[in-house]
C-alpha positions, 0 to 999 in steps of 0.5 A: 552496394559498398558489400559488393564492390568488396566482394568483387575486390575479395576483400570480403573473402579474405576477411571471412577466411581471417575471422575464422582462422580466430575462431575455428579453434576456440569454444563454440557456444553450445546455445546461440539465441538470437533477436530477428530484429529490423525486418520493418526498418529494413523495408523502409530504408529500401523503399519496400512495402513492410510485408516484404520486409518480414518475407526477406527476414523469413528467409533468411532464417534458413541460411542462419541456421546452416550457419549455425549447424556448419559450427556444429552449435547444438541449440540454437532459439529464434526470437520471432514474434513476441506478445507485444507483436500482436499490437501491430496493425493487424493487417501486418500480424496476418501478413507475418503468420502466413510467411511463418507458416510458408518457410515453416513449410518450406522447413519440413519438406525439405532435408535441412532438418533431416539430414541433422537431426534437428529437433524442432520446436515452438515456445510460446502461448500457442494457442494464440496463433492462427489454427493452422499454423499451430497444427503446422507446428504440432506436426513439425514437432512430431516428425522431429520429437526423436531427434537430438543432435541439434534443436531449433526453437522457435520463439513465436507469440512468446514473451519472457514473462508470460512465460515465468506466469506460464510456469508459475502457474503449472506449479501452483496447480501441482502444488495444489495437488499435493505432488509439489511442496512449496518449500520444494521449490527451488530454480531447478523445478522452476527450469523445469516447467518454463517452455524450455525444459526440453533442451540439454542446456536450456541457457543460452551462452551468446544472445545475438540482437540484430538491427542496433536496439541494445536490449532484450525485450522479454527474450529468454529473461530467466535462461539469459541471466548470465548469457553473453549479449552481443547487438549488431548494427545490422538490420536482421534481413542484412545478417552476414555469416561474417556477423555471426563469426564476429560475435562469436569471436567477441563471445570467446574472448570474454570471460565467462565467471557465470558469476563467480 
């Protein structure tokens, strides 16, 4: 209510056009990840069935990402559903899976991913999600494999560290092999195994968490190492495009030693 009355007054307007007088001319992350956090809180505190609540986040992804792309950020990761989800009433996990798969749809049969070149993939035990998703998301990643002038990643039945075992567990085998050695291993073979390998800067420079909670819960625990971390106190379903520009103005006045 109160966003509406501003807008009505322009306030709002002309505090999106002051953000990006700041913003414009500064460095862009190249890689944004972001925790889609709050969806059930969201439901509740507007009285809605919790369904809904996933529906309304779902929907949003879209308008995220013209954010996104309208900074010409190269990479952006989307924290979906991690492996502690799958403990949900199962009634929810199904409601989730469907809605993922209907904006997946959506997302392919529209000219978004097209018209950008936006190469689209999914990380995460996959083969945990229902089959038709997983073959919706194989054919996703076919028609976009060529592209790579921007990557959306969409992190679902994912967690950090099943993705290190994941990892982990490929070199051993390679090791066994005899194609690694182990005094071989270095961070550099490690990246090159985690779900990620694929991208130009597998880093994130800005993690963004929606809905308050200030951690990461088992997002991109080996890229995020010296990313900037900025939380919202806004539940994801209510994210602004004045909200990404405020993190990333708070992203460009840090300093980033990346540990030196």
């Amino acid at each position: 209510m109160l966003e509406q009355v501003l807008k009505s007054l322009g306030v709002y307007k002309a505090y999106e056009k002051h953000l990006w007088r700041q913003i414009k001319n500064s460095g862009m992350p190249e890689h944004i990840g972001v925790i889609l956090d709050g969806n059930r809180r969201w439901a509740r505190d507007n009285f809605l069935p919790v369904w809904l609540g996933h529906k309304k986040g779902a929907e949003k992804v879209e308008a995220l990402l013209i954010w996104c792309l309208s900074l010409k950020v190269k990479v952006i990761t989307l924290y979906v559903f991690s492996m502690e989800n799958f403990q949900r009433p199962e009634k929810e996990v199904s409601a989730i899976m469907t809605i993922v798969e209907e904006e997946m749809r959506k997302l392919l049969s529209g000219n978004l991913i097209y018209e950008n070149k936006v190469r689209v993939k999914a990380i995460g035990r996959l083969n945990l999600l229902p089959p038709a998703l997983q073959e919706l998301i194989k054919e996703t990643e076919e028609v976009t494999k060529d592209y790579s002038e921007h990557f959306l990643n969409i992190a679902i039945a994912y967690g950090g560290r099943a993705e290190i075992v994941d990892a982990t567990q490929r070199i051993a085998k390679e090791v066994e092999k005899g194609t690694i050695r182990p005094e071989d291993i270095d961070e550099k073979i490690i990246e090159n195994y985690l779900y990620t390998s694929h991208l130009p800067q597998s880093d994130p420079d800005l993690v963004v968490r929606t809905s308050s909670e200030e951690r990461l819960s088992g997002f991109l625990l080996w890229q995020s190492a010296y990313s900037e971390l900025y939380f919202l106190d806004v539940y994801w379903p209510d994210m602004r495009k004045i909200d990404l520009w405020r993190a990333i103005r708070t992203y460009q006045k840090r300093h980033r030693r990346l540990g030196h």
